[in-house]
C-alpha positions in Angstrom: 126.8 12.0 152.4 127.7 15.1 150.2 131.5 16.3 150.1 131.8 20.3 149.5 134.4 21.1 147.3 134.0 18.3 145.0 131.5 19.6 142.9 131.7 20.9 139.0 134.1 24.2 138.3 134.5 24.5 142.4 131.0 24.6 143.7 130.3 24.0 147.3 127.6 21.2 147.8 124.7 22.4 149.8 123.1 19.5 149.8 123.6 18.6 154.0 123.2 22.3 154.9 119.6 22.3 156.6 120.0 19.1 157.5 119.2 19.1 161.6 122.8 17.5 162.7 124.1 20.7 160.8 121.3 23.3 161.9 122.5 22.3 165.9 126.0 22.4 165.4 126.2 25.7 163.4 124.2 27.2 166.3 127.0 25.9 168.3 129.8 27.0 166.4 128.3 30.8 166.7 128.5 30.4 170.2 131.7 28.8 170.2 133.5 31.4 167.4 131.2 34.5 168.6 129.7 34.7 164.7 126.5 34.6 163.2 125.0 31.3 162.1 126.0 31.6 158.5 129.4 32.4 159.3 129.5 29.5 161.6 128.4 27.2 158.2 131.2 28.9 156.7 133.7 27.9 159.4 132.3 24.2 159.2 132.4 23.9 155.8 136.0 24.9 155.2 137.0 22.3 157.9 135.7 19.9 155.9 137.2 21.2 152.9 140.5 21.1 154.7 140.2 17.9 156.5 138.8 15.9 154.0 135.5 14.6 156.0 132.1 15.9 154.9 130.2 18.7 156.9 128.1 15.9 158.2 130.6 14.5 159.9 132.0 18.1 161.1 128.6 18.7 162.6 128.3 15.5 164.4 131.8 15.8 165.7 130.8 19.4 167.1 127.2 18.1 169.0 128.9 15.0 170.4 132.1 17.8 171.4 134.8 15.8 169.5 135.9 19.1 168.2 135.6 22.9 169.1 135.4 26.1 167.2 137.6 29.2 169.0 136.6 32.9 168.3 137.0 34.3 165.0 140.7 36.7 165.4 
């Protein structure tokens, strides 16, 4: 599983982001956040940056509803 964040110079890895765990959560977390799709990849990947866990396992913690997205303030 890819980490974001721990790339060379800073980069974010891209590596899970079409993967189809990801693709259902992201739609998700727009409906959860009220954003579009990319901005709800945004919001999962800096959870994972923050928490340490890869988006992989932010996504499947969103589809099985371990964790939850509010609106965007």
């Amino acid at each position: 599983m890819a980490r974001i964040g721990g790339g060379s110079k800073g980069r974010m890895d891209t590596r899970d982001d079409h993967h189809p765990m990801v693709s259902q959560a992201s739609g998700m977390v727009s409906v959860q956040a009220d954003c579009t799709v990319g901005d709800a990849l945004v919001l999962m990947k800096e959870r994972a940056l923050v928490s340490g866990e890869t988006l992989l396992e932010i996504a499947e913690a969103t589809v099985e509803r371990r964790i939850r997205f509010g609106p965007i303030t």
